[in-house]
Backbone and ligand atoms as CSV (ligand in chain L), in Angstrom:
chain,resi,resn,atom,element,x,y,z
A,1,UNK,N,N,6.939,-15.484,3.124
A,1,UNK,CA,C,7.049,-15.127,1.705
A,1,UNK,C,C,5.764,-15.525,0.990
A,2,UNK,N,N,5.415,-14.692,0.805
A,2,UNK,CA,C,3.840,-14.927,-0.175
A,2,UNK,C,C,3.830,-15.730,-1.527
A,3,UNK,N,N,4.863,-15.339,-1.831
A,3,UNK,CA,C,4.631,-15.872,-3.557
A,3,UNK,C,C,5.189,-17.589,-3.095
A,4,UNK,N,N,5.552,-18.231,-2.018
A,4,UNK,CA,C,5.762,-19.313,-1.871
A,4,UNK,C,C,4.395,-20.119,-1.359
A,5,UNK,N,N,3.850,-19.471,-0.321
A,5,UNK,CA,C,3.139,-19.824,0.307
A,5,UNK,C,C,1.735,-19.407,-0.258
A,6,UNK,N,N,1.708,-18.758,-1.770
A,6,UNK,CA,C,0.457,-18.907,-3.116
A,6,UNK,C,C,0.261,-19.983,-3.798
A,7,UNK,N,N,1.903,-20.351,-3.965
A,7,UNK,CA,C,1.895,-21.664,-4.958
A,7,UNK,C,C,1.586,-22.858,-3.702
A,8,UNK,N,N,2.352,-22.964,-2.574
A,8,UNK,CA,C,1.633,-24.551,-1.882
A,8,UNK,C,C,0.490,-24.164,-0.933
A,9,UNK,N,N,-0.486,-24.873,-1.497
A,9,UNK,CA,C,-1.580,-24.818,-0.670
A,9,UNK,C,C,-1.821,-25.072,0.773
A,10,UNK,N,N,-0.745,-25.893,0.552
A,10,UNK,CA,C,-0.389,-26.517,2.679
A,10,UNK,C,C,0.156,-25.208,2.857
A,11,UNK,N,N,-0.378,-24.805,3.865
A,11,UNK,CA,C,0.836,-23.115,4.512
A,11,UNK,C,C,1.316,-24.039,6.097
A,12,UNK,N,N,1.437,-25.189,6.102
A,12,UNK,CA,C,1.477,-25.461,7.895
A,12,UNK,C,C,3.089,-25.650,7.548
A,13,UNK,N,N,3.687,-26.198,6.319
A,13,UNK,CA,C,4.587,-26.277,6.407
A,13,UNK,C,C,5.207,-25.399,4.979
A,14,UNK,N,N,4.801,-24.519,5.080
A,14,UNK,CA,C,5.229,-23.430,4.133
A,14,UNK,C,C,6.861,-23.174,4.379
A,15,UNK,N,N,7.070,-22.002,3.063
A,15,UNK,CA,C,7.975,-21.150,3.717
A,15,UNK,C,C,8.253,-20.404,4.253
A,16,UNK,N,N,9.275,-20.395,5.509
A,16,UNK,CA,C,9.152,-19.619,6.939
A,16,UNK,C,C,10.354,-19.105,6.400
A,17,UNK,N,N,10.430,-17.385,6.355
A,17,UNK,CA,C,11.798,-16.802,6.078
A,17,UNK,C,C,12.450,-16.593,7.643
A,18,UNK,N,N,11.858,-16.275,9.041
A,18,UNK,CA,C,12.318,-16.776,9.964
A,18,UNK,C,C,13.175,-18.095,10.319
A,19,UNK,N,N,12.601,-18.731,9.582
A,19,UNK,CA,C,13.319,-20.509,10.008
A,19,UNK,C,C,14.567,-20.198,8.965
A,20,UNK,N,N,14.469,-19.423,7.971
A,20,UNK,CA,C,15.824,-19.288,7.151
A,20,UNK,C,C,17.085,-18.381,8.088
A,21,UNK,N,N,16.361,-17.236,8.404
A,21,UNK,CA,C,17.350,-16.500,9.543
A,21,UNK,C,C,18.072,-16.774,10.849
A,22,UNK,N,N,17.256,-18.367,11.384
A,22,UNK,CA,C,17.511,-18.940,12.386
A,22,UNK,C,C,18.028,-19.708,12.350
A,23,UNK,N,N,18.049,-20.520,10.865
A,23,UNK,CA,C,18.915,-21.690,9.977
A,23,UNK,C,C,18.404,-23.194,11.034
A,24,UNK,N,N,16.469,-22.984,11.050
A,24,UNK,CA,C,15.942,-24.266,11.278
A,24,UNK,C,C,15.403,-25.123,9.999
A,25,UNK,N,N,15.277,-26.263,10.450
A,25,UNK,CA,C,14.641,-27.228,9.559
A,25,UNK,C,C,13.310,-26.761,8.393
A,26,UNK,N,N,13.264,-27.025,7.261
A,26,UNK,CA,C,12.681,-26.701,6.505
A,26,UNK,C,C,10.870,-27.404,6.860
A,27,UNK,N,N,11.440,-28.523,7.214
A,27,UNK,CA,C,10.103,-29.239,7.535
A,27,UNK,C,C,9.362,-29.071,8.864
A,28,UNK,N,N,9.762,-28.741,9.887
A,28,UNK,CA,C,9.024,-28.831,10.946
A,28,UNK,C,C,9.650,-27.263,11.277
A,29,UNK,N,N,10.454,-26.523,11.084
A,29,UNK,CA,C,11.160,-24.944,11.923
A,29,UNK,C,C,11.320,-25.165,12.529
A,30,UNK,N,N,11.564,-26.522,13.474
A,30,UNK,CA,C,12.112,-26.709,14.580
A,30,UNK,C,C,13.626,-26.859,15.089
A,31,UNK,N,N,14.008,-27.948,14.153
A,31,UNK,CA,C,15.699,-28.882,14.733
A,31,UNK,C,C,16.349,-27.372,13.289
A,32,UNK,N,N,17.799,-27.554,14.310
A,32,UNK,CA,C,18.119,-26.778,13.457
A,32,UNK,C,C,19.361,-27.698,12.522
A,33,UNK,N,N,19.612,-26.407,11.421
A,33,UNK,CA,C,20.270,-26.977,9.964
A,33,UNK,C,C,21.414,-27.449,10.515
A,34,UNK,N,N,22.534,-26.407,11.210
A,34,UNK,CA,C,23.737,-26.273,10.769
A,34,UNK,C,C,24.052,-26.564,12.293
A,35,UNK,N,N,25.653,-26.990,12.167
A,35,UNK,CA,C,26.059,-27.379,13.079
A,35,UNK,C,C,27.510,-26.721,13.568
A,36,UNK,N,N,27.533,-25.364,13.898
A,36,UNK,CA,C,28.961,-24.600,14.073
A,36,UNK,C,C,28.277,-23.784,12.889
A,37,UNK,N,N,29.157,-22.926,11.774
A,37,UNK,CA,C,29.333,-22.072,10.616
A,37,UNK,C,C,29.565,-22.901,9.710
A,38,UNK,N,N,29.823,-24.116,9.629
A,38,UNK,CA,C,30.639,-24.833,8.505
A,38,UNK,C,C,30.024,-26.266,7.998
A,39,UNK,N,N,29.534,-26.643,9.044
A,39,UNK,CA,C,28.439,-27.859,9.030
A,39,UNK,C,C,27.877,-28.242,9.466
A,40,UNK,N,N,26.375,-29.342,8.515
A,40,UNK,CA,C,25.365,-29.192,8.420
A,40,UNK,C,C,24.990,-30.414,8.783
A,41,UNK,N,N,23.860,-30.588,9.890
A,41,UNK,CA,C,23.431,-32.107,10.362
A,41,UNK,C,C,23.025,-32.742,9.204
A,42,UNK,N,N,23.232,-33.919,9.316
A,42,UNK,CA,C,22.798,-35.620,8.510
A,42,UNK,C,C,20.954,-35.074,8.416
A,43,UNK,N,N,20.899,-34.665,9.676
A,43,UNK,CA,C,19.207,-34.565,9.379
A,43,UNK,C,C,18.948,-33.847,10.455
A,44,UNK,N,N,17.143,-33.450,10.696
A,44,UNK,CA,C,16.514,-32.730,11.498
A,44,UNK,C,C,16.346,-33.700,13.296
A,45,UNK,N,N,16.920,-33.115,14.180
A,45,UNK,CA,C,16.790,-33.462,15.297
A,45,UNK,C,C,15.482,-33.739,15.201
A,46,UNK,N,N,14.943,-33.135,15.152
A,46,UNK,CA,C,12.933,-32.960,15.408
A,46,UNK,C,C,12.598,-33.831,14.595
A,47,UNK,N,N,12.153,-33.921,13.634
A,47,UNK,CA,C,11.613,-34.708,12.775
A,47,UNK,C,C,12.292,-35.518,11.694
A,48,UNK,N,N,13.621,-35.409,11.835
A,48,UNK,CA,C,14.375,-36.671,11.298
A,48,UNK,C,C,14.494,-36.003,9.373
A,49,UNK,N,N,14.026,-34.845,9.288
A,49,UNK,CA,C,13.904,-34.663,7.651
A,49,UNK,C,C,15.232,-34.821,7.324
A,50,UNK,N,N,16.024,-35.330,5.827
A,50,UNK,CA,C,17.006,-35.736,5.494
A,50,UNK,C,C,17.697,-34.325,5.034
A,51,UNK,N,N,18.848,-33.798,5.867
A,51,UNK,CA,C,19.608,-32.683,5.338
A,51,UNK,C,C,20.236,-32.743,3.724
A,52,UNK,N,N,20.529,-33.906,3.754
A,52,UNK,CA,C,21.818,-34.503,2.828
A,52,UNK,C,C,20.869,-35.301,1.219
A,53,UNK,N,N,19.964,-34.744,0.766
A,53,UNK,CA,C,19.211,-35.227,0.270
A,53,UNK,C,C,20.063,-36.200,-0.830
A,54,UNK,N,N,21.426,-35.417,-1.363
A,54,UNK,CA,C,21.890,-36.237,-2.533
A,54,UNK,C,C,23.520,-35.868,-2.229
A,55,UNK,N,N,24.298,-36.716,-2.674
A,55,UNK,CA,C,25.868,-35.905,-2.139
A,55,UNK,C,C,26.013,-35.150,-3.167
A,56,UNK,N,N,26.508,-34.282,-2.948
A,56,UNK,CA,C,27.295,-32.791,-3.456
A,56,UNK,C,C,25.806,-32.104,-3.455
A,57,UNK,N,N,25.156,-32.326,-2.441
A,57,UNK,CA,C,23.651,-31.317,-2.628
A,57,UNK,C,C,24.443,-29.869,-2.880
A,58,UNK,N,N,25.017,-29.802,-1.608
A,58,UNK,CA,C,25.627,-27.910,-1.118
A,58,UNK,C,C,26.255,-27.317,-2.726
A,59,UNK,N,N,26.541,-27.960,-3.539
A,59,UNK,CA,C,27.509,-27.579,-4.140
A,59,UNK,C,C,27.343,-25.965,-4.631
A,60,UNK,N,N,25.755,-26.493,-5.397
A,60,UNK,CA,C,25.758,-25.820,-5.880
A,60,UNK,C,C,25.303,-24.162,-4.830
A,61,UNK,N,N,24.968,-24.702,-4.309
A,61,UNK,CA,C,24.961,-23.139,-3.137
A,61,UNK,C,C,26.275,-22.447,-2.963
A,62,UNK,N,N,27.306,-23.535,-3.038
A,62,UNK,CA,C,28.379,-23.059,-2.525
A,62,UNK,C,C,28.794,-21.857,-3.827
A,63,UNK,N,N,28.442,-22.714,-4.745
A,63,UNK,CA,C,28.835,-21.672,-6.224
A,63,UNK,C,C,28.052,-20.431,-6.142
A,64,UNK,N,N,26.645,-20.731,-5.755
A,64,UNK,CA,C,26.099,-19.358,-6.065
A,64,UNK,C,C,26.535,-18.350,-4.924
A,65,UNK,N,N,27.050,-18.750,-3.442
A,65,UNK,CA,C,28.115,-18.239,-2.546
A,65,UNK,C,C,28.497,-17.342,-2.951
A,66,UNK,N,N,29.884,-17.953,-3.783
A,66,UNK,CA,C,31.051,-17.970,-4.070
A,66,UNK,C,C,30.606,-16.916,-5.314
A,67,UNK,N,N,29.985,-16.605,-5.922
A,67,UNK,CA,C,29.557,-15.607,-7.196
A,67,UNK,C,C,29.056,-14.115,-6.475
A,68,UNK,N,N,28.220,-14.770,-5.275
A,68,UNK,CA,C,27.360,-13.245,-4.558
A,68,UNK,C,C,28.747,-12.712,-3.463
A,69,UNK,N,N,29.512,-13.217,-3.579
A,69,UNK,CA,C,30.869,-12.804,-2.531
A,69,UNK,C,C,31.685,-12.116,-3.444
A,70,UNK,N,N,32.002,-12.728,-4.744
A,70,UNK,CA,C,32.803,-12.111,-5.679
A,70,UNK,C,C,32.076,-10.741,-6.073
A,71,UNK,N,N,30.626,-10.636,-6.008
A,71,UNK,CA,C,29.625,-9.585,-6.684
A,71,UNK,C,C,29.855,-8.421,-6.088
A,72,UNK,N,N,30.427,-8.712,-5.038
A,72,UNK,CA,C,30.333,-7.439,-3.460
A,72,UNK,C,C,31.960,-7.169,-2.979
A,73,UNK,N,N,32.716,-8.238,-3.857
A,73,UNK,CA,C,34.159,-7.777,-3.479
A,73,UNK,C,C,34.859,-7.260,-4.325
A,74,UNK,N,N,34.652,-7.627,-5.832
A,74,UNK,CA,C,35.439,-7.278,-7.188
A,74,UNK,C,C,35.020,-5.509,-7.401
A,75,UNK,N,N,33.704,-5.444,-7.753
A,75,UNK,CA,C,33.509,-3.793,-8.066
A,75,UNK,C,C,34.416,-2.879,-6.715
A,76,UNK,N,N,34.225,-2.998,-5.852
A,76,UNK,CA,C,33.986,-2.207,-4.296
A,76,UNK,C,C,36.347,-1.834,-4.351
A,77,UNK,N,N,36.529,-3.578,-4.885
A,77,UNK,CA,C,38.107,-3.173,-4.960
A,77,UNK,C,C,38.890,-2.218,-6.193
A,78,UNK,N,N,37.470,-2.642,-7.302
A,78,UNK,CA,C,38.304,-1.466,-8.577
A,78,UNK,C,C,37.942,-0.186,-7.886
A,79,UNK,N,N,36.663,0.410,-7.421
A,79,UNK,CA,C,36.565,1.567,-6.931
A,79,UNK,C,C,37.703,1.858,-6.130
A,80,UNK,N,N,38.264,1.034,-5.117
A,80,UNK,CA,C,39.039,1.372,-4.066
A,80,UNK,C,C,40.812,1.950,-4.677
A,81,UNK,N,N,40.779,1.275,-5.814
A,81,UNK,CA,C,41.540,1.215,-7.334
A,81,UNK,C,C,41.806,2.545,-7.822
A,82,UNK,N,N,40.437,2.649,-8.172
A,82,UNK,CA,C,40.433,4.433,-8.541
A,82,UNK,C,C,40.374,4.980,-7.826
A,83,UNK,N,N,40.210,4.692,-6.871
A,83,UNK,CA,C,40.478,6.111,-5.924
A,83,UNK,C,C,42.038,6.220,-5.359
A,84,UNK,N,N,42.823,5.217,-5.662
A,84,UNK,CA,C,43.933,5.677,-5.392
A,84,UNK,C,C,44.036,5.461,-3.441
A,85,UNK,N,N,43.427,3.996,-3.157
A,85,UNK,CA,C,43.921,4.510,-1.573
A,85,UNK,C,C,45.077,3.640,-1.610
A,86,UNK,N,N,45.596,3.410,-0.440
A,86,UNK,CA,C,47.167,2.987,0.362
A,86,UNK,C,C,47.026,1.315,-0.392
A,87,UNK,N,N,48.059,0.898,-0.349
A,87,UNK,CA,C,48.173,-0.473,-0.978
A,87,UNK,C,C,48.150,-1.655,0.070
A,88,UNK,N,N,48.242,-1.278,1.201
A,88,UNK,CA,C,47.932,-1.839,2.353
A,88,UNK,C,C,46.118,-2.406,2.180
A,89,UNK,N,N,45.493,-1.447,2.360
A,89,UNK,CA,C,43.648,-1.454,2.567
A,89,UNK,C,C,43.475,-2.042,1.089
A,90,UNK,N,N,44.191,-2.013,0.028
A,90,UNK,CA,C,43.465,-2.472,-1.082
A,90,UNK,C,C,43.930,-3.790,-1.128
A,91,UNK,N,N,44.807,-4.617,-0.650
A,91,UNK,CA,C,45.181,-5.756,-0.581
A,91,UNK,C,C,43.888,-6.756,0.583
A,92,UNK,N,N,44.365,-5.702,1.840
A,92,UNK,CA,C,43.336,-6.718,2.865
A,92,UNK,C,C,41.980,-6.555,2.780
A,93,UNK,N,N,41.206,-5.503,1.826
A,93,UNK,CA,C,39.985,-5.358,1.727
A,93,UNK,C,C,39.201,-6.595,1.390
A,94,UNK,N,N,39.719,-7.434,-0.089
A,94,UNK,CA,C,39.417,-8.477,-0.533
A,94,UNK,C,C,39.438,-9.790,0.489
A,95,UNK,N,N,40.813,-9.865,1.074
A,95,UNK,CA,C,40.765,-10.970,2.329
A,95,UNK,C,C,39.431,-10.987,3.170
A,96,UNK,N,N,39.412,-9.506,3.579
A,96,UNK,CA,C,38.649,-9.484,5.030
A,96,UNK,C,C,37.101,-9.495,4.069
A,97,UNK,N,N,36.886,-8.745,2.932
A,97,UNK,CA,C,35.400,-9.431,2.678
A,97,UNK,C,C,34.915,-10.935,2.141
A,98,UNK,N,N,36.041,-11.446,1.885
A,98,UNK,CA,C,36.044,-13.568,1.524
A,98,UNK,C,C,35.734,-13.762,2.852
A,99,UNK,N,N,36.577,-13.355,3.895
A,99,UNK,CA,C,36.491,-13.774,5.357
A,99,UNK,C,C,35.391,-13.533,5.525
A,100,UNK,N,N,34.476,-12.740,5.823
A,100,UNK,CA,C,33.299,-12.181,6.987
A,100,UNK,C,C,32.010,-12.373,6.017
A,101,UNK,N,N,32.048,-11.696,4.962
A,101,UNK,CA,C,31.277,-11.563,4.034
A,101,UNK,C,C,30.920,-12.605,3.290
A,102,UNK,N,N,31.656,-13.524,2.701
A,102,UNK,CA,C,31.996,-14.910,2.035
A,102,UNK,C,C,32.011,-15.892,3.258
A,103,UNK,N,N,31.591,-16.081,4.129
A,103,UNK,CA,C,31.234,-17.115,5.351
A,103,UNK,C,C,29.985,-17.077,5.369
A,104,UNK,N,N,29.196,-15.191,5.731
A,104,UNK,CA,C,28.117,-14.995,6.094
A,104,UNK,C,C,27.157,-15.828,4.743
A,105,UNK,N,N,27.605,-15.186,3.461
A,105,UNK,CA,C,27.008,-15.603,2.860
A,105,UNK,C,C,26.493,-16.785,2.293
A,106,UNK,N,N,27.901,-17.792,2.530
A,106,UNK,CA,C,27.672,-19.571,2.215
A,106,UNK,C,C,27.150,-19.524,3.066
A,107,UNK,N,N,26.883,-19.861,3.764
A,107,UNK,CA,C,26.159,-20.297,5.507
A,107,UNK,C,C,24.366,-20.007,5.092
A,108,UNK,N,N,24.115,-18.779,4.991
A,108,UNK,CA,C,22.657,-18.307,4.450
A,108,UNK,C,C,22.314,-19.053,3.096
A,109,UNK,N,N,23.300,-19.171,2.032
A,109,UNK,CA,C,22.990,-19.695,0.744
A,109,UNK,C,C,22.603,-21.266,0.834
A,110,UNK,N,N,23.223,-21.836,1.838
A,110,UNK,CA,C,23.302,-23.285,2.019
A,110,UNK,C,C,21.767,-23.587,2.676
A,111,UNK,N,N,21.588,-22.446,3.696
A,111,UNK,CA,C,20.211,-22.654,3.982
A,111,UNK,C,C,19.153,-22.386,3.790
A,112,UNK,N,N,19.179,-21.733,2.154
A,112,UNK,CA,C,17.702,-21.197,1.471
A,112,UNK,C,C,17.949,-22.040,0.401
A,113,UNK,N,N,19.407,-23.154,0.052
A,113,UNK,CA,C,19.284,-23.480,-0.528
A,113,UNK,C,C,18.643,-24.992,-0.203
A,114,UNK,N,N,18.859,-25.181,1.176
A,114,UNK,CA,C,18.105,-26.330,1.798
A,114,UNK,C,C,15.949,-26.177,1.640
A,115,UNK,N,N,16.110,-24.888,1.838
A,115,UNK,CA,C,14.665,-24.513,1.941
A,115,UNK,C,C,13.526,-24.335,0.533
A,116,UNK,N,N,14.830,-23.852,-0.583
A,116,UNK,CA,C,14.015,-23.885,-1.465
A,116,UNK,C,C,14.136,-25.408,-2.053
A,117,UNK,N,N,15.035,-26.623,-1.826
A,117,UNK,CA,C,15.021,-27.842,-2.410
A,117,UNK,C,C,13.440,-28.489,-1.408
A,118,UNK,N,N,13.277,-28.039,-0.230
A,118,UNK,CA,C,11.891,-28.359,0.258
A,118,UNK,C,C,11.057,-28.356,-0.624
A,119,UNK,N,N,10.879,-26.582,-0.364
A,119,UNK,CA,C,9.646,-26.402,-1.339
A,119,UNK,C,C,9.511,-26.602,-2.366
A,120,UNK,N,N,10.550,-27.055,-3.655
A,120,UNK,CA,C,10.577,-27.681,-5.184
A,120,UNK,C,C,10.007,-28.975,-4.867
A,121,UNK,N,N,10.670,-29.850,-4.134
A,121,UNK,CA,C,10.283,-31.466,-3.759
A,121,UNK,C,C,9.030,-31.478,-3.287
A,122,UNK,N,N,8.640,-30.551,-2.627
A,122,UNK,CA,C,6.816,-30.825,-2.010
A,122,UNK,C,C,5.980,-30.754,-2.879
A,123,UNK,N,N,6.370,-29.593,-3.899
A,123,UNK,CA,C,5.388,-29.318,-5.052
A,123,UNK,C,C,5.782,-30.067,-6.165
A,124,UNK,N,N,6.846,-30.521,-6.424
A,124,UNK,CA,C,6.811,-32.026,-7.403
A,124,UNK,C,C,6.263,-33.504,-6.992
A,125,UNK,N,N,5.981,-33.246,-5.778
A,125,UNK,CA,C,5.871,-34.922,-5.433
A,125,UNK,C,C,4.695,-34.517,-5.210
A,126,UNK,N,N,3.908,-33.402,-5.040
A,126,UNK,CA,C,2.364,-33.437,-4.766
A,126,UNK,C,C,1.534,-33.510,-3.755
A,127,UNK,N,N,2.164,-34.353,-2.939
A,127,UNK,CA,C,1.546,-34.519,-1.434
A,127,UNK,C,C,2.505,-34.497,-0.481
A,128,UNK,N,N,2.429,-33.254,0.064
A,128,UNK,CA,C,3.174,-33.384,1.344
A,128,UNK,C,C,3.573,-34.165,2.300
A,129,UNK,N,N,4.910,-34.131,2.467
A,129,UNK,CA,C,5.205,-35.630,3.870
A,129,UNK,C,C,4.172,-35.298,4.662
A,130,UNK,N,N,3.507,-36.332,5.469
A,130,UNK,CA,C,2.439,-36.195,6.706
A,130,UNK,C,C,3.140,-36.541,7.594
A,131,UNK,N,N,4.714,-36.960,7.960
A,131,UNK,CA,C,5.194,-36.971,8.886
A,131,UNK,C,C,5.787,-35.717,9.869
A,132,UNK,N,N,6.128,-34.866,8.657
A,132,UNK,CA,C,6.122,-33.634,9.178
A,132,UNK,C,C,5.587,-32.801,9.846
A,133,UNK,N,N,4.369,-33.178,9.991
A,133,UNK,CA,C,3.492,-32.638,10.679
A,133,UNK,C,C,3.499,-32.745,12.348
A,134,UNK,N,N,4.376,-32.412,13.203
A,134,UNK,CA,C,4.833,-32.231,13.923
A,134,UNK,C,C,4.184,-30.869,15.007
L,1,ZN,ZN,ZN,12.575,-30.868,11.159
């Protein structure tokens, strides 16, 4: 991502939108985030970076989740509404997109939301961890 890797001058430990798709460590792309679909290591195998920076870090990911799941399930069911289909498909439509859709999405949100608390903290504190450097 360019417009990340304009603002910090270090690019060694930039932002990697790969390491987001692979759901590795923000600091080294190595150890990875998550542990199963549901949870998230204490920290980076590799380089020990702290997952858990503050408790209720996730939260707020979870909300913005929980908003981009509703964004993609609420319109899609009034359409399904007006159109008049079977009351069967308009009931389980909503289930099955919380299910598949609303997993996929906390899971990704949790880990750009890990990635962008990196890159805010590197560029507030000014000098990059040098431990990271891995
Ligand atoms: Zn790491």
């Amino acid at each position: 991502m360019d417009i990340f890797n304009s603002i910090m001058p270090n690019k060694k430990n930039g932002f990697k939108l790969s390491s987001v798709i692979w759901a590795r460590c923000p600091a080294c792309h190595q150890g990875k985030v998550t542990d199963g679909l549901f949870s998230i290591h204490k920290e980076c195998s590799h380089c020990h970076y702290n997952f858990h920076p503050e408790p209720g870090f996730y939260l707020g990911a979870m909300a913005v989740g929980f908003f981009f799941t509703a964004l993609v399930t609420v319109p899609p069911t009034i359409v399904l509404k007006v159109l008049n289909v079977d009351l069967v498909l308009l009931i389980t439509f909503p289930f099955v997109e919380f299910l598949f859709v609303g997993t996929f999405l906390l899971f990704y949100c949790r880990i750009l939301w890990l990635h962008l608390e990196y890159q805010m903290t590197r560029r507030l504190d000014g000098n990059p961890p040098t431990e990271h450097h891995l």
